[in-house]
Chimera marker file (.cmm) of the C-alpha trace (Angstrom):
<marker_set name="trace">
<marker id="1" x="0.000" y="0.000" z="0.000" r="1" g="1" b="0" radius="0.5"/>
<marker id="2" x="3.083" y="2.427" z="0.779" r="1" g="1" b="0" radius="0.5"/>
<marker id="3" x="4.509" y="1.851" z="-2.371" r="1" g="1" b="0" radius="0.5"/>
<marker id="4" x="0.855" y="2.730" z="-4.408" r="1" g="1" b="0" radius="0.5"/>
<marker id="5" x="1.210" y="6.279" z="-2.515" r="1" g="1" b="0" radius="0.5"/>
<marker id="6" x="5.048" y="6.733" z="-2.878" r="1" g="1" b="0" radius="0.5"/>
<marker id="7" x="4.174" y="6.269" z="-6.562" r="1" g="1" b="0" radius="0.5"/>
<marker id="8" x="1.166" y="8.438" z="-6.328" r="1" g="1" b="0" radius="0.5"/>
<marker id="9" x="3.679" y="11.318" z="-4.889" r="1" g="1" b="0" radius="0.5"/>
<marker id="10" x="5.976" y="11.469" z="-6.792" r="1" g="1" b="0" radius="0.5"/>
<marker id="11" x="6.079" y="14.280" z="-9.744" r="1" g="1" b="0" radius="0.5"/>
<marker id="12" x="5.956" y="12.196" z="-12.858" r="1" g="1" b="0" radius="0.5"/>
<marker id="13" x="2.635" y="9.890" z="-11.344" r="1" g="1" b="0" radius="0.5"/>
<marker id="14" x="1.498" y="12.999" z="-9.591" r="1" g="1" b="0" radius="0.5"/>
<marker id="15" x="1.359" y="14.827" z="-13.393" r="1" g="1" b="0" radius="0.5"/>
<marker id="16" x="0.174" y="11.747" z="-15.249" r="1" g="1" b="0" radius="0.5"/>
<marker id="17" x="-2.546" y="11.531" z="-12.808" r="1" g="1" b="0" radius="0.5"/>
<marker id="18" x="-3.671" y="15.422" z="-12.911" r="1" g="1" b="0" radius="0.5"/>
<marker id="19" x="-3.499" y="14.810" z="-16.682" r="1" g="1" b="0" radius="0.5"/>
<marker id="20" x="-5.927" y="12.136" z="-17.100" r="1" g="1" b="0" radius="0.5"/>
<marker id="21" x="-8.775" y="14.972" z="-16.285" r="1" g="1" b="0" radius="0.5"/>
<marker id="22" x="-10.225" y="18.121" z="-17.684" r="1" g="1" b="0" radius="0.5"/>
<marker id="23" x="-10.565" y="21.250" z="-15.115" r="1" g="1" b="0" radius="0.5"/>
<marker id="24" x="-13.825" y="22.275" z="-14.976" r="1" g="1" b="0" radius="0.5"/>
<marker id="25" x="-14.492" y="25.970" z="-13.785" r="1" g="1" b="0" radius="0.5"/>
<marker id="26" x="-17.653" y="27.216" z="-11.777" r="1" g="1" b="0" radius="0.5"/>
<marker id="27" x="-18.908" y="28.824" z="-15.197" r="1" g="1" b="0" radius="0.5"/>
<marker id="28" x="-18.736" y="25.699" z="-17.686" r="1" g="1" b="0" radius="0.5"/>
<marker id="29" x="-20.885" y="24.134" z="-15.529" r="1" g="1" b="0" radius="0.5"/>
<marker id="30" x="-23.952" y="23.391" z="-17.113" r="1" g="1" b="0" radius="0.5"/>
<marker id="31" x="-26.147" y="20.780" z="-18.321" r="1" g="1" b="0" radius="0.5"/>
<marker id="32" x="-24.398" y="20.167" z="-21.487" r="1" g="1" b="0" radius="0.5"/>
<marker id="33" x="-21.263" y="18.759" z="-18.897" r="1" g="1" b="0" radius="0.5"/>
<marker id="34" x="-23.726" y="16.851" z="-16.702" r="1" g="1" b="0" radius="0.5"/>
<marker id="35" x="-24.826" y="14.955" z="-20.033" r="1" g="1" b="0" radius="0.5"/>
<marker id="36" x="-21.034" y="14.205" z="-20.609" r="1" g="1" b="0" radius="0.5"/>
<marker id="37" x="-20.524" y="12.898" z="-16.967" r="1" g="1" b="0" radius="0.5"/>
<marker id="38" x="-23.638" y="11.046" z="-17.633" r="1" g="1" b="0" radius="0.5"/>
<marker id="39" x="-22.272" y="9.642" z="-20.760" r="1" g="1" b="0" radius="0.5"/>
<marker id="40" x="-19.249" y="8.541" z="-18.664" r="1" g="1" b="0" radius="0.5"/>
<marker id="41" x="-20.467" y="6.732" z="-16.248" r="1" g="1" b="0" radius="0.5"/>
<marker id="42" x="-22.647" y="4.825" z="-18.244" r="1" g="1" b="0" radius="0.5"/>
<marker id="43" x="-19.523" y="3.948" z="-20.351" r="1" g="1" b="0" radius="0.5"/>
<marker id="44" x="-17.846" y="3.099" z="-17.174" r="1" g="1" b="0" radius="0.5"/>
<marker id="45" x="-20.671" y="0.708" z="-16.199" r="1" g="1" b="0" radius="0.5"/>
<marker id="46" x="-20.424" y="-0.974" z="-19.202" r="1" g="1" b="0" radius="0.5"/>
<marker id="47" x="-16.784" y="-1.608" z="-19.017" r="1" g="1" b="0" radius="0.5"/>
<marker id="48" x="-17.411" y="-2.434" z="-15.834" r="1" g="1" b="0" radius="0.5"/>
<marker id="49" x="-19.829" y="-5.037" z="-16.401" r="1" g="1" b="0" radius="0.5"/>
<marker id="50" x="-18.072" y="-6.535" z="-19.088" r="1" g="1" b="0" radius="0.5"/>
<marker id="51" x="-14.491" y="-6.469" z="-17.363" r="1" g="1" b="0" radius="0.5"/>
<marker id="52" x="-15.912" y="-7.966" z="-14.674" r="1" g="1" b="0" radius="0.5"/>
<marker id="53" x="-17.177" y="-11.088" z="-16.371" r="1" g="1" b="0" radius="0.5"/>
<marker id="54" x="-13.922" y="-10.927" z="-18.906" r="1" g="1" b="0" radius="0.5"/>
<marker id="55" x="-11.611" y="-11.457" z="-15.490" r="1" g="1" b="0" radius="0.5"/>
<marker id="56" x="-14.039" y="-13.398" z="-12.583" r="1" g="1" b="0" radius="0.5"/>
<marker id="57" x="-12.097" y="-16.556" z="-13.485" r="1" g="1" b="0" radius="0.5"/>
<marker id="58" x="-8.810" y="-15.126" z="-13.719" r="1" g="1" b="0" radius="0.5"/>
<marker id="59" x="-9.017" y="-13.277" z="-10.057" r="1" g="1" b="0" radius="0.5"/>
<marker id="60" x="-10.637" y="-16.933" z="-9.344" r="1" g="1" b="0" radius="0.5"/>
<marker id="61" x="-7.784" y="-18.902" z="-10.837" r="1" g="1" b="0" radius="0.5"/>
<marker id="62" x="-5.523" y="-16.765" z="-8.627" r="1" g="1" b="0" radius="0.5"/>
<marker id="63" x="-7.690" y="-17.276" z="-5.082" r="1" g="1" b="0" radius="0.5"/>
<marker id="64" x="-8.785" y="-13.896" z="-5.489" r="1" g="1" b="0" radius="0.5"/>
<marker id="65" x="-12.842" y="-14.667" z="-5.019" r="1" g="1" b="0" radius="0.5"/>
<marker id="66" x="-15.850" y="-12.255" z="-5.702" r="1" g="1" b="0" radius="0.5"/>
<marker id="67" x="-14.429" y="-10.124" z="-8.748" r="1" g="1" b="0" radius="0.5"/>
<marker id="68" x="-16.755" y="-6.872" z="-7.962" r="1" g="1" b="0" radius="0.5"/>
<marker id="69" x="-16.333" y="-3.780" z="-10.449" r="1" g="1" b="0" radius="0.5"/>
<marker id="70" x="-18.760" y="-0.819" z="-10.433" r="1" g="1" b="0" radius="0.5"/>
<marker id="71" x="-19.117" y="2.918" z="-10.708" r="1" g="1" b="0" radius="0.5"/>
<marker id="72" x="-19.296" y="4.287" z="-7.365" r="1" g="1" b="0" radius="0.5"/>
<marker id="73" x="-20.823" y="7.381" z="-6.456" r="1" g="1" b="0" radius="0.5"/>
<marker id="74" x="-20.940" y="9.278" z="-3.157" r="1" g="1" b="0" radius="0.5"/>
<marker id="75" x="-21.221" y="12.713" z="-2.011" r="1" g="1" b="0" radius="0.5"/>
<marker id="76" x="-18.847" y="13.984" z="0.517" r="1" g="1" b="0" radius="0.5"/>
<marker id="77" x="-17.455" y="10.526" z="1.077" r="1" g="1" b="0" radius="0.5"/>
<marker id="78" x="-21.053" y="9.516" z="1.930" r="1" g="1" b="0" radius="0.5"/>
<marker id="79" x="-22.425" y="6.878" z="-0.213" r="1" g="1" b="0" radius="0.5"/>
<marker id="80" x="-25.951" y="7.452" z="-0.342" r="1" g="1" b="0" radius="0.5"/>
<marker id="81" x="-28.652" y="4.960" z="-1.586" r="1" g="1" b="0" radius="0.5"/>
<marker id="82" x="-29.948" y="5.960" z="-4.808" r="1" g="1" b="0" radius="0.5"/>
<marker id="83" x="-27.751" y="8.018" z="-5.739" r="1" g="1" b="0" radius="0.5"/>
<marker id="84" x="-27.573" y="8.432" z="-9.722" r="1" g="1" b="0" radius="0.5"/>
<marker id="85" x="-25.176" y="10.502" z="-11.725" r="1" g="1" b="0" radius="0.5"/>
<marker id="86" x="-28.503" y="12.725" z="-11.999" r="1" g="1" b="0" radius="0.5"/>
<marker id="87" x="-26.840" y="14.935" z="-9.049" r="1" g="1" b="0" radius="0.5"/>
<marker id="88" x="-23.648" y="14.870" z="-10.201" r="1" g="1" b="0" radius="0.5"/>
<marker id="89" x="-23.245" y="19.183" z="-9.954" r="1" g="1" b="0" radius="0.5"/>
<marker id="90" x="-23.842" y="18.576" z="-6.396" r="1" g="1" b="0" radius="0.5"/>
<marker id="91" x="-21.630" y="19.870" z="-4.256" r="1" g="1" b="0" radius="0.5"/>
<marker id="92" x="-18.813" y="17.330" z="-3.203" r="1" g="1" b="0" radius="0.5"/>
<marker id="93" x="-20.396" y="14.446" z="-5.887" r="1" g="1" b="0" radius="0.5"/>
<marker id="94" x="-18.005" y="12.034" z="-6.590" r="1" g="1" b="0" radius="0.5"/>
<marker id="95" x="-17.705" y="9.113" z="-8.719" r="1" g="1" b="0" radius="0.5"/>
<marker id="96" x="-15.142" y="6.492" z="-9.344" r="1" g="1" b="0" radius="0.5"/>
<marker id="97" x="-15.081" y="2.766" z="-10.869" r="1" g="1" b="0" radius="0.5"/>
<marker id="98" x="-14.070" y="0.755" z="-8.131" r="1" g="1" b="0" radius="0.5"/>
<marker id="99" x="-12.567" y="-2.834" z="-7.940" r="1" g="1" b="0" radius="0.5"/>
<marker id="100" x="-13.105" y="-5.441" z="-5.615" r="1" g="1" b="0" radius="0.5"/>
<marker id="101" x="-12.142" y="-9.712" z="-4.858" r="1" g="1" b="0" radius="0.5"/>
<marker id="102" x="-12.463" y="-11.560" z="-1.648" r="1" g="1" b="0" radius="0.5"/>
<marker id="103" x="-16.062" y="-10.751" z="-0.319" r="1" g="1" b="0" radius="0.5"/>
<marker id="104" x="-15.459" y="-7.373" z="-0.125" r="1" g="1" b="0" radius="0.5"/>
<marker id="105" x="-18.650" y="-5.581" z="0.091" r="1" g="1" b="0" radius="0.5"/>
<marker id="106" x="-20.211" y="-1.926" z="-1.117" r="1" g="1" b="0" radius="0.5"/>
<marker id="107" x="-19.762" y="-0.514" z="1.823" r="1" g="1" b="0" radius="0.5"/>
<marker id="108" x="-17.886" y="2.850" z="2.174" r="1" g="1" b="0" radius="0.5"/>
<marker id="109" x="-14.024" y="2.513" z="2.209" r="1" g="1" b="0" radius="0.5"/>
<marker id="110" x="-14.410" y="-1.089" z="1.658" r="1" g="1" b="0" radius="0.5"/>
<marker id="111" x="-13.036" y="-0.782" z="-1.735" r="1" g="1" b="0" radius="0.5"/>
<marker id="112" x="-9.062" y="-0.660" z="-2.865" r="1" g="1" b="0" radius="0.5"/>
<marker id="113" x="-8.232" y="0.245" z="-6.267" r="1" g="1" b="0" radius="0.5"/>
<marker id="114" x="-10.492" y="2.588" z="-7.869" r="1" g="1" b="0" radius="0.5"/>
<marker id="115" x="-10.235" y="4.860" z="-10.825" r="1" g="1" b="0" radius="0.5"/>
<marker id="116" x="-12.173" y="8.915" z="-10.632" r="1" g="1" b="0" radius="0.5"/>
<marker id="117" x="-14.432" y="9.528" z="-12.781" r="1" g="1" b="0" radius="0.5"/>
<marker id="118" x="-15.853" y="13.066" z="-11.766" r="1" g="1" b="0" radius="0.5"/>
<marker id="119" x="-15.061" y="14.888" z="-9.020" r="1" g="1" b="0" radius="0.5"/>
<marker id="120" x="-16.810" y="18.143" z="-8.014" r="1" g="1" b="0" radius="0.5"/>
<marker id="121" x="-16.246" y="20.646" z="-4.764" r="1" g="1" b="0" radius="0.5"/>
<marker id="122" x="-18.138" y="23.546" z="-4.598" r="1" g="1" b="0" radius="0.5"/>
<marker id="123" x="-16.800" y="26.479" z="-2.409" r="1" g="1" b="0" radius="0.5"/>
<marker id="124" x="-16.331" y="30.319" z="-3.205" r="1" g="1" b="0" radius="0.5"/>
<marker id="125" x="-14.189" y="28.640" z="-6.348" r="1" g="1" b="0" radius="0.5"/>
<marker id="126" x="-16.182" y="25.780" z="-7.611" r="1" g="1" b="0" radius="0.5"/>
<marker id="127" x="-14.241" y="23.262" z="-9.509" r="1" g="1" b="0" radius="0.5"/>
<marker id="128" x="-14.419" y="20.062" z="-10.749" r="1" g="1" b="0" radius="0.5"/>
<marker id="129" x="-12.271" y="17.234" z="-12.277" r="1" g="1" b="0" radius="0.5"/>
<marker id="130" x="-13.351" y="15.050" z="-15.524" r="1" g="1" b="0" radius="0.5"/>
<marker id="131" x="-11.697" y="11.802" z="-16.292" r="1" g="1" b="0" radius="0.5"/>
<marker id="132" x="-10.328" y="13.063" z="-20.149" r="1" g="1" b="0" radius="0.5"/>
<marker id="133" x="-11.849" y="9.985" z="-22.560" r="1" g="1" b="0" radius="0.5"/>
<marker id="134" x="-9.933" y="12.421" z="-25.243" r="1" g="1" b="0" radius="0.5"/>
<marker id="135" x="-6.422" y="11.279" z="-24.404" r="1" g="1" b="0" radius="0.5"/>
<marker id="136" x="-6.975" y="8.377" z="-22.536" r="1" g="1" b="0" radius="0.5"/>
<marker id="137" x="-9.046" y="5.258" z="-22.546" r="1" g="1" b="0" radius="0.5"/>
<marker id="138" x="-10.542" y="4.068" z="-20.129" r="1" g="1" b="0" radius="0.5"/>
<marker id="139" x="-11.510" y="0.534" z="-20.528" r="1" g="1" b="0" radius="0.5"/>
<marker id="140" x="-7.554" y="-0.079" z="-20.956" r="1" g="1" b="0" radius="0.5"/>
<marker id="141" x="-7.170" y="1.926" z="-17.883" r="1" g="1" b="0" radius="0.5"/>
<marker id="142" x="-9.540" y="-0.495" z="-16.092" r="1" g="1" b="0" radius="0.5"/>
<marker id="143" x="-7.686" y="-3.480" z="-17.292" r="1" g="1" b="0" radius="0.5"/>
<marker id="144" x="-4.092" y="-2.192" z="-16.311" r="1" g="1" b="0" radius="0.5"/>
<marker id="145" x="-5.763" y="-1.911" z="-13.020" r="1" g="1" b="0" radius="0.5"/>
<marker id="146" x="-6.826" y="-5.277" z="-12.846" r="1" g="1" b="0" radius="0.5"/>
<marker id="147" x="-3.548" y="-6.910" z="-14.246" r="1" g="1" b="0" radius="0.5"/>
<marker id="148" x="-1.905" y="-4.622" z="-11.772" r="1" g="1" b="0" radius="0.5"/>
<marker id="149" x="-4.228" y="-6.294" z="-8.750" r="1" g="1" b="0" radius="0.5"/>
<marker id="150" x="-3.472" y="-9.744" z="-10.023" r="1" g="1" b="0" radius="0.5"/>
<marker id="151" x="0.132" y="-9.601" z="-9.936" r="1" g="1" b="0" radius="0.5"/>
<marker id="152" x="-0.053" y="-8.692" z="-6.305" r="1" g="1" b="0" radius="0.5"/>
<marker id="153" x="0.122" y="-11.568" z="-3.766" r="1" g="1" b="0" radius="0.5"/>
<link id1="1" id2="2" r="1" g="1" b="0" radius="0.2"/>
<link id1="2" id2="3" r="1" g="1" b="0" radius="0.2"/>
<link id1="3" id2="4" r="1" g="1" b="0" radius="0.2"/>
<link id1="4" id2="5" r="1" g="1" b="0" radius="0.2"/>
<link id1="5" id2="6" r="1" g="1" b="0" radius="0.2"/>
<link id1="6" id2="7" r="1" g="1" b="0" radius="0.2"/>
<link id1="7" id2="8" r="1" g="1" b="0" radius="0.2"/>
<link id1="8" id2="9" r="1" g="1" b="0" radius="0.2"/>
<link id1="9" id2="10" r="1" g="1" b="0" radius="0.2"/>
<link id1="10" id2="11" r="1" g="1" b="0" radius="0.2"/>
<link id1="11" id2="12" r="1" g="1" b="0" radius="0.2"/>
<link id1="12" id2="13" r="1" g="1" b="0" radius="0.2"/>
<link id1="13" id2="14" r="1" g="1" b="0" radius="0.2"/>
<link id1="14" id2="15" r="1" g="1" b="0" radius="0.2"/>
<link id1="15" id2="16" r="1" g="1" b="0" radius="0.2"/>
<link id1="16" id2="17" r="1" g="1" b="0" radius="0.2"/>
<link id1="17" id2="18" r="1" g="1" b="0" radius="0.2"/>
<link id1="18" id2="19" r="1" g="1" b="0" radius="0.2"/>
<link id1="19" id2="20" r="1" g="1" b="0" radius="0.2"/>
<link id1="20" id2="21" r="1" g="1" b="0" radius="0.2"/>
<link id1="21" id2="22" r="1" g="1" b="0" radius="0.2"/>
<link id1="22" id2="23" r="1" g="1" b="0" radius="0.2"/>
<link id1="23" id2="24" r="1" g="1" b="0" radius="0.2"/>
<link id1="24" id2="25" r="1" g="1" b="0" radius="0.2"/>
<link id1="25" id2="26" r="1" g="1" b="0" radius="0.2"/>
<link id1="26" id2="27" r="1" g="1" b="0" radius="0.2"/>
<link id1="27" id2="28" r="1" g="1" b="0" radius="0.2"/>
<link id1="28" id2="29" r="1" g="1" b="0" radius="0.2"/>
<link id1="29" id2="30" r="1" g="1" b="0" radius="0.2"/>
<link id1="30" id2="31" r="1" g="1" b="0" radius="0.2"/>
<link id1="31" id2="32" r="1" g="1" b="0" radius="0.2"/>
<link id1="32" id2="33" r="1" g="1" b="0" radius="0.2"/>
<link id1="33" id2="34" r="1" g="1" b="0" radius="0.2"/>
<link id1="34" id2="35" r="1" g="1" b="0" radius="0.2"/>
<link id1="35" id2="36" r="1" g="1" b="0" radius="0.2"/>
<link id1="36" id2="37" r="1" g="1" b="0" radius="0.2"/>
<link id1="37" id2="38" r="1" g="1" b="0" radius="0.2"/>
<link id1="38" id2="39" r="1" g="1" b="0" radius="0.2"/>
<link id1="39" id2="40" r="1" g="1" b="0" radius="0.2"/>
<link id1="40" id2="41" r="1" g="1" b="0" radius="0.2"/>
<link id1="41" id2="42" r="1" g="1" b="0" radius="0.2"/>
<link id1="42" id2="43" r="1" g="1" b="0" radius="0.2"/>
<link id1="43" id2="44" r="1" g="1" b="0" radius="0.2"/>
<link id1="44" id2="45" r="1" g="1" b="0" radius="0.2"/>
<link id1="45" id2="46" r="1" g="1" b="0" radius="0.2"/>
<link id1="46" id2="47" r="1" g="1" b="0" radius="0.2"/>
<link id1="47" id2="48" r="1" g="1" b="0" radius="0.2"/>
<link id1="48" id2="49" r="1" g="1" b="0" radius="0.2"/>
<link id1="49" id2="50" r="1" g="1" b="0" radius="0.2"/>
<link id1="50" id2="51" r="1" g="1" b="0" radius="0.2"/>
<link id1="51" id2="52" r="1" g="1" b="0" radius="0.2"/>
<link id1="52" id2="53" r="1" g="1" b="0" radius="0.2"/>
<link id1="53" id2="54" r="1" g="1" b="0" radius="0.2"/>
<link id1="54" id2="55" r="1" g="1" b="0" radius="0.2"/>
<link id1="55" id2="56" r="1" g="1" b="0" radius="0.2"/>
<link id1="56" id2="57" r="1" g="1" b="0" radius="0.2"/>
<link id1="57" id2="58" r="1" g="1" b="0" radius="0.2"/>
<link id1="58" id2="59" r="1" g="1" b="0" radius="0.2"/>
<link id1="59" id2="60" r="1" g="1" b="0" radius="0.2"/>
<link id1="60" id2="61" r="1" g="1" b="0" radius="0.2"/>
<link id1="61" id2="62" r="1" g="1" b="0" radius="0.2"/>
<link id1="62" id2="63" r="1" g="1" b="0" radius="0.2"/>
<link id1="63" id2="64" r="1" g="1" b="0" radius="0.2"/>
<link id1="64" id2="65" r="1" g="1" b="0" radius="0.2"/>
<link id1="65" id2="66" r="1" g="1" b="0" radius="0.2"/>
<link id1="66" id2="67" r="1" g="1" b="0" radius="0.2"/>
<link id1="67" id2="68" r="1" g="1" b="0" radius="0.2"/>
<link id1="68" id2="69" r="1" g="1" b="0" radius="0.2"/>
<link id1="69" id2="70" r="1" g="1" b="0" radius="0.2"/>
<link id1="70" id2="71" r="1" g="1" b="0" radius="0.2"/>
<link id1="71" id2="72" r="1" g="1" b="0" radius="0.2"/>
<link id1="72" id2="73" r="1" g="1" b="0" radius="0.2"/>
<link id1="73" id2="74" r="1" g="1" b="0" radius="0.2"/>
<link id1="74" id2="75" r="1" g="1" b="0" radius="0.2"/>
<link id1="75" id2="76" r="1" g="1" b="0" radius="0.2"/>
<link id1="76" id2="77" r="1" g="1" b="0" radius="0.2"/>
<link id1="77" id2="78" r="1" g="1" b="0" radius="0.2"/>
<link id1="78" id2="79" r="1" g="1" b="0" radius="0.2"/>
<link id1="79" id2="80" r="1" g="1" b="0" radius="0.2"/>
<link id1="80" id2="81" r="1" g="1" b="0" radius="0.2"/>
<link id1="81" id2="82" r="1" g="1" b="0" radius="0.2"/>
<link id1="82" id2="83" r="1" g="1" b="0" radius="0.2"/>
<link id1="83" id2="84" r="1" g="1" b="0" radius="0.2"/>
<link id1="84" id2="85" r="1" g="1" b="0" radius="0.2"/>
<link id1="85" id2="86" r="1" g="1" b="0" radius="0.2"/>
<link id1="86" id2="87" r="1" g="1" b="0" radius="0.2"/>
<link id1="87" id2="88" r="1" g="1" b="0" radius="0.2"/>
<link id1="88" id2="89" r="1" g="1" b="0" radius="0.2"/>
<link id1="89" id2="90" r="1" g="1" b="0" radius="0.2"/>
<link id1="90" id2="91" r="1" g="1" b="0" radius="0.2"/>
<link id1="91" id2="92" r="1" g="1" b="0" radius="0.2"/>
<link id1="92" id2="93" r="1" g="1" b="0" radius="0.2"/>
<link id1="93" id2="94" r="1" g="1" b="0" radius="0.2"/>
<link id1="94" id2="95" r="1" g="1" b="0" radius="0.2"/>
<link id1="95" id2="96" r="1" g="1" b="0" radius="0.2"/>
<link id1="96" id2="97" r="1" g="1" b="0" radius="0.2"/>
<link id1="97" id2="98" r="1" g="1" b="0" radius="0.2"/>
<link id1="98" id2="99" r="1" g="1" b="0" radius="0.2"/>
<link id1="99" id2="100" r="1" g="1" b="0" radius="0.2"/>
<link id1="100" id2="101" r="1" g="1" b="0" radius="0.2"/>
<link id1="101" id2="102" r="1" g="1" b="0" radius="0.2"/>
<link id1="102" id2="103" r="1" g="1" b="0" radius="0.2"/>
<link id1="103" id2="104" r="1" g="1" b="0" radius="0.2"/>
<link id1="104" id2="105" r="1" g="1" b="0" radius="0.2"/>
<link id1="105" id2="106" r="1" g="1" b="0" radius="0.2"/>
<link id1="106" id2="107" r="1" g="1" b="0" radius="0.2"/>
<link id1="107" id2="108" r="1" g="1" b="0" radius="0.2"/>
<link id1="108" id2="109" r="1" g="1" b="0" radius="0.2"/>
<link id1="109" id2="110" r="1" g="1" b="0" radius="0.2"/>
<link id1="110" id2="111" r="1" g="1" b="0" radius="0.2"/>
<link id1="111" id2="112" r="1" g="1" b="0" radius="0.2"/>
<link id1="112" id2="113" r="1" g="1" b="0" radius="0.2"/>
<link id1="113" id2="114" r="1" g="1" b="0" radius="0.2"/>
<link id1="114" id2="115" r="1" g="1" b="0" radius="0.2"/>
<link id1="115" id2="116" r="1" g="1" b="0" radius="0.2"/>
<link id1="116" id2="117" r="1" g="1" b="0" radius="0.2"/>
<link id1="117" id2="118" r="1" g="1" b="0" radius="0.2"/>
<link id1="118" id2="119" r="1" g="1" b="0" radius="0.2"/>
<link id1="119" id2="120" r="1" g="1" b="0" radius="0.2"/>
<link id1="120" id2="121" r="1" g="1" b="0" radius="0.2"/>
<link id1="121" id2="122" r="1" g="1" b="0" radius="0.2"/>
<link id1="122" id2="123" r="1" g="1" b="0" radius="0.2"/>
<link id1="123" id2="124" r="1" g="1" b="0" radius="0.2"/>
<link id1="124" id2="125" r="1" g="1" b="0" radius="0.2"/>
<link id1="125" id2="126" r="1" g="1" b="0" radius="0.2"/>
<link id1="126" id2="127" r="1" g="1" b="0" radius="0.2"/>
<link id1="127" id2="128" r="1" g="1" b="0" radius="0.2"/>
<link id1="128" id2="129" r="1" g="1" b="0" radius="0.2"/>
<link id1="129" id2="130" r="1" g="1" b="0" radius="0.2"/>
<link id1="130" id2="131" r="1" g="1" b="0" radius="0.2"/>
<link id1="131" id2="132" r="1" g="1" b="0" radius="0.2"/>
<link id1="132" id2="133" r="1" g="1" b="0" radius="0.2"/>
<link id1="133" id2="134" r="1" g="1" b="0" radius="0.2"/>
<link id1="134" id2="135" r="1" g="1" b="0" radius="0.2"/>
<link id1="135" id2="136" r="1" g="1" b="0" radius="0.2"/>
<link id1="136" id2="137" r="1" g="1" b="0" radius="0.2"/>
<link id1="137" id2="138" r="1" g="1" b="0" radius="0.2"/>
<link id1="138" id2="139" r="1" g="1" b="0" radius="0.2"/>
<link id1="139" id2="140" r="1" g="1" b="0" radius="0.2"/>
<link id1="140" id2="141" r="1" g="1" b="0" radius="0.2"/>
<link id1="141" id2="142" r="1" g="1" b="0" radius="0.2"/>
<link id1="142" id2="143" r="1" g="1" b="0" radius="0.2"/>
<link id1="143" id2="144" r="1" g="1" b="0" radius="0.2"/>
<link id1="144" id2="145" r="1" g="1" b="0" radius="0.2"/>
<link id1="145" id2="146" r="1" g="1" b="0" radius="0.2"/>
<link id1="146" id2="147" r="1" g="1" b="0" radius="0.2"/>
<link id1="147" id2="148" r="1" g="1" b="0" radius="0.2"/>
<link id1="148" id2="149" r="1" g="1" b="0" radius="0.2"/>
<link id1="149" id2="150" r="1" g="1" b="0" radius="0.2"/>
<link id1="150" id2="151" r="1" g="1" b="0" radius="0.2"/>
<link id1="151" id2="152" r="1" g="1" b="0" radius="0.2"/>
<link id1="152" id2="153" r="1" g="1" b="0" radius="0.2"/>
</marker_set>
């Protein structure tokens, strides 16, 4: 786990990863960007769900039981039933694809390896981050994850 954050910390990962999204400012937000985030989350959950059933038997082939991948949302950390990428200009909305083996379960914080989707903070300077499907792809993203998680012991 030290090693994920020593790697997170340091300048090249640290750039790579503030690459990989487009900086939304208070005034560009607008319903033409919430039916972009809600474009990318579906896309997510389709990768997701297909992903999922692509690697079950490898993660199972490796003792790694209960394969789980899904976009998760929450809202201040909170994950709140229901909640749809339909509020995803509220304040402190989150979502992420998150990854899961070994009867793990949906609760919060209960998940590892996860990838951000949208992120969104509002304050006196509202801001928000946009996973950039532009320059990167995400599905291949997803499965670097995965082949990443399976080469751990």
């Amino acid at each position: 786990m030290f090693n994920k954050f020593k790697k997170f910390f340091g300048s090249n990962q640290q750039n790579e990863e503030t690459d990989r999204y487009i900086i939304v400012q208070n005034d560009e937000i607008s319903e033409d960007l919430k039916q972009h985030i809600n474009a990318l989350e579906n896309l997510g959950e389709r990768y997701s769900k297909d992903l999922e059933n692509e690697y079950k038997s490898k993660f199972e082939s490796d003792g790694k039981k209960n394969l789980k991948i899904w976009v998760c949302r929450d809202i201040d950390g909170d994950q709140i039933q229901g909640l749809t990428s339909d509020q995803c200009l509220e304040g402190e909305y989150r979502s992420q694809i998150a990854i899961n083996y070994d009867g793990f379960t949906d609760e919060e914080d209960a998940f590892v390896y996860y990838i951000q989707l949208w992120g969104f903070s509002r304050g006196r300077k509202s801001i928000g981050g946009l996973y950039d499907l532009s320059k990167y792809d995400l599905k291949k993203e997803i499965e670097d994850t995965l082949s990443e998680v399976l080469k751990e012991t």
